[in-house]
N, C-alpha and C positions, 0 to 999 in steps of 0.2 A: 771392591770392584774398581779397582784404578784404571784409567787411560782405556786402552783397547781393549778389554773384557766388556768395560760400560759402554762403549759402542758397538761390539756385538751385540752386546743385548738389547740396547734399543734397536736396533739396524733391523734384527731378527725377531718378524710379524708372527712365527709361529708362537717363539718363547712368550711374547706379549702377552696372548690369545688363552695360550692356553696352560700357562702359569704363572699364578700371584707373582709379582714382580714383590720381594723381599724386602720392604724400606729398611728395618734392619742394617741387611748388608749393604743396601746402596748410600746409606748415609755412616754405618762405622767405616766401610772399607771403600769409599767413593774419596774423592777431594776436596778440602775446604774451600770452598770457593770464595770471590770476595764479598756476595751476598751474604753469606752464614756468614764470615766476620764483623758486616755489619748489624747483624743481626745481634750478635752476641758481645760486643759494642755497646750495645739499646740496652740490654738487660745489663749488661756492667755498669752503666750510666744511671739506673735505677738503683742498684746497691751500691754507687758515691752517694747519691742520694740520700739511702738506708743509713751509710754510716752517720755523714753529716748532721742529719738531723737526731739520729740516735743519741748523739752526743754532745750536742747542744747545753743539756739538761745540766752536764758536768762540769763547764765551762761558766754557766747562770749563776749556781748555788754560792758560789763564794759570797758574788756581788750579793745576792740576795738575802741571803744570812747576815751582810751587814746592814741593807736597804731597811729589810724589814725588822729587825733583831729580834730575831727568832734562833736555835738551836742548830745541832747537825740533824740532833737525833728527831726534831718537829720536824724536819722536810724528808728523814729516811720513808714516811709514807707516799708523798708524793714520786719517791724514786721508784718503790716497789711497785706502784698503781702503772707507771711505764712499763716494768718486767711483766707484770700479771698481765695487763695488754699482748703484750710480745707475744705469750708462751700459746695466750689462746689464738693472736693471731696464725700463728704458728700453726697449731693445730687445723682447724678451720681451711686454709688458706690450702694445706695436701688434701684434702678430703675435696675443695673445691675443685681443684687442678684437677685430679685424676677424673672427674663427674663431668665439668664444664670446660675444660679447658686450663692450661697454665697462663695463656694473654691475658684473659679477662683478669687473674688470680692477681694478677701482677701489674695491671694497668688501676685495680681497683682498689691496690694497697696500698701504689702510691700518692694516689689521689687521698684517700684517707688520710697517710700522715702528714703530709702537705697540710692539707684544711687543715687540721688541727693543730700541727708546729704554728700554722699562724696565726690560729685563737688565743695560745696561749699570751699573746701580747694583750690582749685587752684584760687578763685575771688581773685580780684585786687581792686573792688569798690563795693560802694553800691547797684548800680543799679545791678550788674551780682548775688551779695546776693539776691536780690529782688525776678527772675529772678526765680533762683534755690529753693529760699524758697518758693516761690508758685508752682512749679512742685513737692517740697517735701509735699506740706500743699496736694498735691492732692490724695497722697496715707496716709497720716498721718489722714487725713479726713475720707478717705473711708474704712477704717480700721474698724474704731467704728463699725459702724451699720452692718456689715458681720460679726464682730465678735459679738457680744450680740446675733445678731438672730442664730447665728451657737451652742453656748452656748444656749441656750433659747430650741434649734429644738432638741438638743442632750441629754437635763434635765429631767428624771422625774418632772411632775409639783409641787411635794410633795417639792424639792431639786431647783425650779428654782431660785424664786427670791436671794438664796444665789448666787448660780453659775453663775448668771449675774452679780450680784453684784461683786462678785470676780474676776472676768473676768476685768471690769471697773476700781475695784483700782490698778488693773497693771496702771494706767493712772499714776497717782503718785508713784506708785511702783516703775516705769522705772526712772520718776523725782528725786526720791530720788535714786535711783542708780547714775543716771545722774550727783548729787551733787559728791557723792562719786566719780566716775569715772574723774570729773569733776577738784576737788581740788587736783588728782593725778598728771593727764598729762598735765592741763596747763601753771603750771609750767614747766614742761619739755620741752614737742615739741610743746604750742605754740595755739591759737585756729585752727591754719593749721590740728594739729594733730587730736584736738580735733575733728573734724569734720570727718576727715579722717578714724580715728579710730571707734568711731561711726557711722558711714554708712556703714561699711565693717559687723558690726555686723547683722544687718535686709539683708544683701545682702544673706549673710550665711543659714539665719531663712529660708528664701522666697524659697532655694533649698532644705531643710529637709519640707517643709508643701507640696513641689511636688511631694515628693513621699510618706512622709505620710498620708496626710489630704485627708479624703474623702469627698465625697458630704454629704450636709442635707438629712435622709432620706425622714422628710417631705415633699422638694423638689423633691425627685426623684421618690415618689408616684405619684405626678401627673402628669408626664411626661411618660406612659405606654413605650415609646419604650425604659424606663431606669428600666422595671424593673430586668431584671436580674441583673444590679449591684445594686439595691435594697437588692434582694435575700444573693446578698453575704456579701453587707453591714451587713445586720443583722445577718446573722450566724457568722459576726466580732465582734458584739457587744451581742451575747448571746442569739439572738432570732430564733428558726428553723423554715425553711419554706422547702418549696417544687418546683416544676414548674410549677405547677399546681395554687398556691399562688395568687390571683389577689390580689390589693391593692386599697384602699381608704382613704380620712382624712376625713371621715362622719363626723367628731366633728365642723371641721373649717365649711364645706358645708353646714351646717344646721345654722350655725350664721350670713355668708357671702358668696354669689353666686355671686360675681362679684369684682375682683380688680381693683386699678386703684387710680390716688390722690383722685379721687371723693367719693372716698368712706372712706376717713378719715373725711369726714364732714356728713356723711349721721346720720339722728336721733340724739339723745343724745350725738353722738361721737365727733358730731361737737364744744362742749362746751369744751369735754376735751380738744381735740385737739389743742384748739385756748387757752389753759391755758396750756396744757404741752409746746407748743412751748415760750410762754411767762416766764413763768418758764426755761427752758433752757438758752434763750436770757439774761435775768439778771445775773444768776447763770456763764452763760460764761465770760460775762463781768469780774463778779469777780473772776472767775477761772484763766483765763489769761491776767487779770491785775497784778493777782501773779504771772504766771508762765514768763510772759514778760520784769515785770517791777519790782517786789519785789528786787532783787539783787542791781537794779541800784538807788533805792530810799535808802536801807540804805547805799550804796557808799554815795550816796549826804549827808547825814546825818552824814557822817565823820566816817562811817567803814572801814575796810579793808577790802580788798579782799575775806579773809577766813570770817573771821564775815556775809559779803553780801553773801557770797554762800550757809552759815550755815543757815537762815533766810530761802529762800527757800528749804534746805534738811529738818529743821522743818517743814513746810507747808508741804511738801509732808509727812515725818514720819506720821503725824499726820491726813492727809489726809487719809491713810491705813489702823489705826486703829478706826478711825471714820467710815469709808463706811462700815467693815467690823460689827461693833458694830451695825451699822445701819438696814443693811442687816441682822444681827441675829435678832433683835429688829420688822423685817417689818413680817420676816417668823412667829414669835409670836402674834405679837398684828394690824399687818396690816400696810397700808403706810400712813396712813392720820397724825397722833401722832407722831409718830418718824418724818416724816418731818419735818411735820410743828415745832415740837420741834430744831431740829438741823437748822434751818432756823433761829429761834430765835437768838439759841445760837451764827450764822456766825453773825448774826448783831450783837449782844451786846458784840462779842467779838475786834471785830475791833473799834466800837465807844470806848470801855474803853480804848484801846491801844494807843488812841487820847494824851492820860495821861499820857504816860510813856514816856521821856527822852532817847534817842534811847543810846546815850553815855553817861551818867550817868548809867544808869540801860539795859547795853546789853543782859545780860541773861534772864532777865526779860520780856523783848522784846520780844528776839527769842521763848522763852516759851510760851511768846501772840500767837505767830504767828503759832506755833504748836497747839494751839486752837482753832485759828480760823480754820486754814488747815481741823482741824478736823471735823469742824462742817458742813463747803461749801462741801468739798469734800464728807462725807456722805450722803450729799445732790444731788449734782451733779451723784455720781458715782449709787448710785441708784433708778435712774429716768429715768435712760435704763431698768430695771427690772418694769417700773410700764409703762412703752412702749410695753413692751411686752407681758405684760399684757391685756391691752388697746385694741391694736391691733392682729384680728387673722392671721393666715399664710400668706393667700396672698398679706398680706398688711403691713405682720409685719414690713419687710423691710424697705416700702416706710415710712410707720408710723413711725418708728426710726431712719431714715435716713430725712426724713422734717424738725423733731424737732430737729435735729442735726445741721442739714444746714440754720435752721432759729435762732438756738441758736447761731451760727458761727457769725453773725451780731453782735450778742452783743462780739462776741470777736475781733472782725475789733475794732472795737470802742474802745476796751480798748487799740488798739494802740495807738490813737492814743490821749483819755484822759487820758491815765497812764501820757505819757512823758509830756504831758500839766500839769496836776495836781503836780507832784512835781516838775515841773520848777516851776508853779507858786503860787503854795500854800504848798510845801512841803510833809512829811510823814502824817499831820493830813490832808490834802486835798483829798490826796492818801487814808487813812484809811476810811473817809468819804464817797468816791466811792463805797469801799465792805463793808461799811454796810448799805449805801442805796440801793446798789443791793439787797441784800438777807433781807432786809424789802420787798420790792416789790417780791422777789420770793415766800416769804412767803405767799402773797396775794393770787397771779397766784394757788398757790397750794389748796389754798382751795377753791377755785371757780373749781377745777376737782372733780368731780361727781362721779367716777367709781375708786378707789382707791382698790389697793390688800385687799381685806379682810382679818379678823383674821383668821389666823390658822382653830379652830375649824370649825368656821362659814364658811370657803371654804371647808370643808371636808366634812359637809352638805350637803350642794348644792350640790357637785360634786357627792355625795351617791345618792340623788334624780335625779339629771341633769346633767349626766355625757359627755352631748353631747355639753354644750355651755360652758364651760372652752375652751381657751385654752391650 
């Protein structure tokens, strides 16, 4: 409802009166205003957060493994007690969103891993790391899927799959901050600090989204005794109403009358479903097998310090401008081709890397690794945008938050084959892993049925059938 049709319709007291005004359509097919960019700003600002502290942990272990002298494979617990965290966050956190709201989901996950990122300064042992890293993994978890559908509900559909997308590569965004913030202070004060310091950050965030961050309006459409902060909502984001105003999401109603997990498997949806989660599962594997264990695999290969840090701030650099290329590449030609292409490239980037001499050829290396970063992470960070797609409103959530929490599996496991793999078969063992994940995610992806369409050929549809987009 662009320009002069949305002042028709406001203008016009009968339409008001006496029919549901469509949030739907007036937020896919309305204008982004600069409100909803700030909006979706806040939530991106909360997954730098996400990544930041998610990644931390990766950055710690080296120092720590020689502070304490302890093993790889004696801290792969404390790593996976982070993932098992996540997964249930994950979980939890779409079942909250779609019940209670996505602000609260999302204000109160990053308060959680804040507190926690910055207990873990006062541990003494592994176990109290363990401990604290999965009370962190539970808001670090439930972050994602409140923030993509908050992003998602607040997009015109013309502008989504960017905006999720965008929203996602803060994953690595925050990671490669994290390097940065990383190589400053712990030389200085120490991973005590490190920790310390970073948690103080998300503690900060969590008190500005409480008094900024409003509800999804999608959400508060179908909650009647919220529509007055509806009302105001919108007149915040550029749309007039009145009090008279009732509201509806005919678009979702007419696809889906019923939420609920069971309805992520009803009809055709049930194939994607059991292929996006599959796809997730591997693609996590390989995500944080880097984000866990990249640092500590080139130590073993006879790096420093800075060298091992640098390795993962390439993965992340490179992870940023892959989703982001990704993401422009999906809004043009759809999600099937760019996937599946960036799928290819994460495998054949890591099997060539098999070849390269980590100390002979360092820079060469880390430029690997900045390619492959590129290629998973493009992969990864826009596979919430083809979630949301997949899934309508009442289910976006759970829909996004399953495939999250069932992808978290495959990241437990990189706990705890990362530190097996380069004890016992080294960097090519290790490299091995992420490119037979993202062979198999490559699979999972083309066995999903219902993929973003092109550009044009969704602008179609949507001219004919403007009721079954979400």
């Amino acid at each position: 409802m662009h320009g002069a049709a949305w002042e028709a319709h406001v203008n016009n007291p009968s339409l008001q009166t006496s029919t549901p005004l469509d949030i739907g359509r007036v937020l896919d097919d309305g204008p982004f205003s600069a409100a909803q960019k700030l909006i979706v700003f806040l939530v991106a600002l909360s997954i730098v957060m996400d990544g930041f502290d998610g990644q931390l942990i990766g950055f710690a272990i080296p120092v720590l493994i020689k502070e304490w002298g302890i093993t790889r494979n004696a801290f792969a617990p404390a790593v996976a007690a982070g993932l098992i965290g996540m997964g249930i966050g994950s979980a939890f956190a779409g079942w909250f969103a779609d019940r209670f709201g996505r602000r609260w989901a999302l204000i109160g996950s990053v308060l959680v891993f804040g507190v926690a990122t910055c207990s873990i300064a006062l541990a003494h042992n592994i176990a109290t790391i363990a401990v604290l890293r999965f009370i962190a993994g539970l808001g670090i978890g439930g972050a994602l899927p409140s923030s993509t559908t908050m992003t998602a509900e607040f997009t015109p559909a013309r502008r989504r799959t960017f905006a999720v997308t965008a929203t996602i590569v803060c994953v690595p965004l925050g990671g490669m901050l994290a390097g940065f913030f990383a190589s400053e202070v712990l030389p200085r004060f120490g991973w005590r600090g490190l920790f310390y310091i970073g948690g103080t950050l998300p503690i900060a965030l969590a008190v500005l989204l409480l008094f900024a961050l409003p509800e999804s309006p999608r959400f508060l459409a179908r909650r009647q005794e919220r529509w007055s902060e509806l009302r105001t909502l919108l007149t915040r984001i550029g749309r007039r109403t009145d009090t008279a105003t009732t509201f509806a999401d005919l678009s979702e109603q007419k696809v889906e009358q019923r939420a609920g997990f069971s309805a992520l498997f009803e009809g055709t949806r049930a194939r994607d479903t059991v292929a996006i989660w599959c796809a997730f599962f591997m693609s996590l594997l390989a995500v944080y097998s880097a984000f866990s264990w990249l640092p500590t695999m080139l130590a073993a290969e006879g790096a420093n310090v800075a060298v091992a840090s640098s390795g993962l701030t390439a993965y992340n650099i490179g992870g940023v401008l892959g989703a982001l290329g990704c993401a422009a590449a999906i809004t043009r030609f759809g999600s099937r081709w760019p996937l599946l292409i960036c799928c290819a490239g994460g495998a054949a980037s890591a099997l060539l890397l098999r070849g390269v001499n980590v100390g002979q050829h360092t820079g060469l290396f880390v430029v690997g690794l900045g390619l492959h970063g590129l290629f998973v992470n493009a992969v990864q960070s826009t596979m919430y945008a083809l979630c949301a797609y997949v899934y309508p409103t009442n289910v976006r959530a759970t829909g996004t938050a399953s495939a999250l929490a069932f992808g978290r599996l495959g990241a437990i496991l990189s706990a705890f084959a990362g530190a097996w793999l380069i004890t016992s078969g080294g960097a090519s063992a290790y490299l091995g892993l992420l490119g037979g994940a993202m062979c198999m995610v490559f699979i999972a992806l083309v066995m999903v049925g219902n993929h973003i369409p092109r550009a044009r050929v969704k602008l179609a549809v949507r001219r004919a059938q403007p009721e079954v987009l979400p």
